[in-house]
N, C-alpha and C positions, 0 to 999 in steps of 0.2 A: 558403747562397747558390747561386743556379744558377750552374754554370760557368759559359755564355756570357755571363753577368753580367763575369765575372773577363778577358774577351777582350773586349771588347764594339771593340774598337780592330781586332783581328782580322776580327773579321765584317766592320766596313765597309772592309775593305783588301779582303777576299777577296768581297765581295757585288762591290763595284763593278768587280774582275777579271772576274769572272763574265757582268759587262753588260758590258763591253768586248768579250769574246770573243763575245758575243752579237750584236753588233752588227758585228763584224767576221767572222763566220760569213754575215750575213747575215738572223738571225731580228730584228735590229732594223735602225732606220736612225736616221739624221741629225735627228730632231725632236723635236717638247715630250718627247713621250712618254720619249726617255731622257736629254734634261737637264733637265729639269722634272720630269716625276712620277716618273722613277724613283730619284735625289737625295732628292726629298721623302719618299717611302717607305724609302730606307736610312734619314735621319732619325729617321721613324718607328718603326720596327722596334728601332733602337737605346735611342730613348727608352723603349722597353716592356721591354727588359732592363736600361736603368740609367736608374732613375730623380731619381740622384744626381747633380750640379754634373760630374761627371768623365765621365758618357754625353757633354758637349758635347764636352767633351777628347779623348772616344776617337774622334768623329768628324772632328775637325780633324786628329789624328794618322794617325786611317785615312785618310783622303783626303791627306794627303800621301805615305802611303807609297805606295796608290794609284800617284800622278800619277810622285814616280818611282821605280818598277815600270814606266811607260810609258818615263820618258826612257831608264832605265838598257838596257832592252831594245830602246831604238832604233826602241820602237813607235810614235812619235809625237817630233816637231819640237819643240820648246823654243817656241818660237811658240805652235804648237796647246793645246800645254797650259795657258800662260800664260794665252791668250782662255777655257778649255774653266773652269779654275781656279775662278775668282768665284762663275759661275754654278754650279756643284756643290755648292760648300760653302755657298750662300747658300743654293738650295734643300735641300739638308741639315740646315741650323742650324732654317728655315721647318717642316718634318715633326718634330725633334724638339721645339721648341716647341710644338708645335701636340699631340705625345702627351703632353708633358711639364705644359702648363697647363689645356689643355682638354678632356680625356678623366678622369675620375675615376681613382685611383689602385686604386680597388674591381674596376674592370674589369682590372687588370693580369692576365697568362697566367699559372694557378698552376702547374701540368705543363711535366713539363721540354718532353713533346712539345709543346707549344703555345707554348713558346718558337720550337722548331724552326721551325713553321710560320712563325712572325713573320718568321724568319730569311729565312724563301724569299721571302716576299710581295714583297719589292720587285722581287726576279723574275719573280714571274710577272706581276705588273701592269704591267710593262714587254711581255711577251710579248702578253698579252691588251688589251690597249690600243695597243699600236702598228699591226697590220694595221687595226686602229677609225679612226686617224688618218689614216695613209696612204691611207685608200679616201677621207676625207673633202677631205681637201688640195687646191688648187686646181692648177693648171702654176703654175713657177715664173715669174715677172714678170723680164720684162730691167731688170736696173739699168745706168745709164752713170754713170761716174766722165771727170771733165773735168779735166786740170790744163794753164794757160797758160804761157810765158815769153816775155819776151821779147828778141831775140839783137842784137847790133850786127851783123848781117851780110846782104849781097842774101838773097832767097827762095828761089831758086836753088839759090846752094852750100847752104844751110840741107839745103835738098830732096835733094840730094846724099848729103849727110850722113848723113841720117837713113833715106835706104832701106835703105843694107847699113853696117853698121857693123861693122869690121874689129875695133874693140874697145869695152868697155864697162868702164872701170875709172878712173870719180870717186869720190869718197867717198862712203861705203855710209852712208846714214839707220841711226840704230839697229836699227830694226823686220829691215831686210836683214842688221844682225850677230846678231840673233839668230835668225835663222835662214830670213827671209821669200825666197824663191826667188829670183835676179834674173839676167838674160842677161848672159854674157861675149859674145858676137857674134853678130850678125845676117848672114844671108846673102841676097841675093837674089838667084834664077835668072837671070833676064832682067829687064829695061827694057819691060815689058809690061804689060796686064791679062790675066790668064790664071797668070803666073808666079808662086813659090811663093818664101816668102821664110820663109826658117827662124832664129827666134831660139832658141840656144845655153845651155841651162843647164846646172850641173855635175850634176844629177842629170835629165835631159830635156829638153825641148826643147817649141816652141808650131810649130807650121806653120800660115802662113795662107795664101790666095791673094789676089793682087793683083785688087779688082774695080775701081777705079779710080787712073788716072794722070796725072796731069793734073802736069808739072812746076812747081814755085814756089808751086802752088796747092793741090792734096789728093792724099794719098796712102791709099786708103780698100783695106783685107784683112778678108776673111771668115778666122775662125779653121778649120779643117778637119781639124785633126788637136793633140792633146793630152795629152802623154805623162809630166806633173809629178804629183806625188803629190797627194792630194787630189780626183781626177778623181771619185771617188766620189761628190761633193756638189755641185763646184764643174765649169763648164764657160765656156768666155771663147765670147764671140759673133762681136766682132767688132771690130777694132781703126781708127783713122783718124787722120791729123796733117793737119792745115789750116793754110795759112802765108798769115799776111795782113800786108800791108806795112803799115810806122806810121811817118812819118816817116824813112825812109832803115835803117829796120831793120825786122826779123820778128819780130812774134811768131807763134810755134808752139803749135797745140795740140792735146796729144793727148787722144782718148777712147777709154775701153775703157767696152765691154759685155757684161754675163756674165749669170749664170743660176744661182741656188743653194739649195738642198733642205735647205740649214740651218734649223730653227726653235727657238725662235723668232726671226720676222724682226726684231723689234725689239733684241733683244741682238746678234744676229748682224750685221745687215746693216751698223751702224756701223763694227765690227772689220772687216767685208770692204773698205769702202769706204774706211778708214786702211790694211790692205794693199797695198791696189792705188794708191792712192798715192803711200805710197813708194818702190813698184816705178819710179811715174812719174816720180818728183822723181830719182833713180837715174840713168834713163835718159836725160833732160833735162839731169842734171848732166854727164855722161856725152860726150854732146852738144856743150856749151860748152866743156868740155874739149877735145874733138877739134878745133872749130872754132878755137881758140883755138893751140893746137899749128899747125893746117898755115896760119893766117894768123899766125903769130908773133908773136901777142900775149901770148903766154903765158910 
C-alpha cells in the first residue's frame, strides 16, 4: 500500500494549511477558485490515494482538524469558520465522488511519484486558476441590508438617541455570542454634516462621516475609515437611520451598504446579509433599552 494511502486524513489537514497560508500570503484570494475548486481538488486527490469508504472519512476528519487548526491558532473567528465549514466539505465530499465513481479505477497513479503530484494538484490549481478569475470578476455590487422597528417615543428623543450612544449593551442575538463583531459605543464629534462619528468595538472601530442631518428625520454617514477584521474582503459603504412618525410613535430604520469580494455570491451573500443583521437587531435592541432606562419605563 502506498503510504499516503495510510495518511490520507493527514494530507487533507495539511493541503488545506497550505491554501490557507496561500491565501493569506496573498497568492490567493476570497473566490470560487479557493472555496470551490480548490475543496474540490483536495476531494479529488484524496479519492485517487483511497479509494476505499474511509478516503470519505479521512476527508471529513481532515477538514476538521483543518478548521480547528484555524480556531486553536486564533486564525480565524468561530463565526468565519462556521460559514467557511459547509462549503469546504460539500465541495470536498463533490471531488472525491466525482474520482471515486466516475474516473475508472485503471487510471488510478501507480508510482509513489504520481501519487505525490496528486498530492500538490489541488495546489497548484488553486494558484493557476485564481489570477484567471480575479482578471475575470466584475466590481463588486453595493448590497443594502434594511431592518425596521418601531419605538413608543417622539422622533426627536429617538434621533437623540441614536447619534451618539454612550452605551450599547441589550442582549447579544446568538450570531454576536458567537463571535459576530458588535459596538459597545458610539461617539459623535459634533451636531454637524461634516462631523465624524466613531462606533466602538472590542477589537476596532467603523468611522464614518456625517453627510446628512436633518433632526427627527435622517441621519445619513459615509463610512471612511474601517479598522475590524475581515477588511480584506468585506468594506461597509455607507450607513443611515430614517425616523418616520406612525401614530404618536417612531419607527426607525436603519440601512447599511457594503461591498464584498467573497465568491461565491450566492453562498456568501446570504451569510453576510444574516451578519449584518444581527449586528442591526443588536443595536436597535440596544436602542429601546436606553430609551426605555432615561424614560423610566423600564
Amino acid at each position: 500500500m502506498n503510504p499516503l494511502n495510510q495518511y490520507a486524513w493527514a494530507i487533507t489537514a495539511l493541503t488545506l494549511i497550505a491554501g490557507f497560508l496561500l491565501l493569506h500570503s496573498g497568492w490567493a484570494d476570497y473566490g470560487s477558485a479557493f472555496f470551490v475548486l480548490f475543496p474540490c481538488m483536495v476531494g479529488f486527490s484524496i479519492g485517487t490515494h483511497d479509494k476505499r469508504t474511509r478516503g470519505m472519512m479521512s476527508l471529513l476528519f481532515g477538514g476538521l482538524i483543518f478548521f480547528g487548526f484555524l480556531l486553536a491558532g486564533a486564525l480565524e473567528g468561530l463565526v468565519c469558520v462556521a460559514m467557511a465549514l459547509p462549503i469546504f466539505l460539500i465541495m470536498m465530499l463533490i471531488g472525491y465522488g466525482f474520482r471515486r465513481w466516475l474516473i475508472p479505477d485503471s487510471r488510478q497513479p501507480k508510482k509513489p511519484t504520481d501519487h505525490l503530484l496528486v498530492s500538490l494538484l489541488p495546489l497548484l490549481v488553486l494558484l493557476l486558476t485564481n489570477p484567471i478569475e480575479q482578471a475575470l470578476l466584475p466590481e463588486p455590487e453595493i448590497v443594502e441590508i434594511e431592518t425596521s422597528v418601531l419605538l413608543p417615543y417622539p422622533a426627536d428623543l429617538v434621533f437623540d438617541q441614536v447619534k451618539a450612544m454612550d452605551k450599547l449593551d441589550a442582549e447579544k442575538p446568538w450570531g454576536i455570542w458567537l463571535g459576530l463583531p458588535s459596538p459597545y459605543r458610539c461617539i459623535l464629534a459634533a451636531d454637524t454634516v461634516g462631523a465624524q462619528r466613531h462606533c466602538l468595538f472590542k477589537n476596532g472601530e467603523i468611522i464614518a462621516e456625517i453627510t446628512r442631518y436633518e433632526k427627527g428625520e435622517v441621519l445619513e454617514m459615509d463610512v471612511v475609515d474601517y479598522t475590524l477584521t475581515s477588511r480584506e474582503w468585506f468594506q461597509f459603504q455607507d450607513a443611515t437611520y430614517t425616523f418616520e412618525r406612525v401614530d404618536g410613535q417612531t419607527k426607525i430604520t436603519r440601512t447599511s451598504s457594503y461591498k464584498s469580494t467573497l465568491h461565491p455570491r450566492a453562498y456568501w451573500q446570504p451569510l453576510e446579509g444574516w451578519g449584518i443583521q444581527q449586528e442591526h437587531d443588536f443595536v436597535l435592541a440596544s436602542l429601546r433599552k436606553n430609551l426605555g432606562e432615561i424614560s423610566g419605563q423600564e
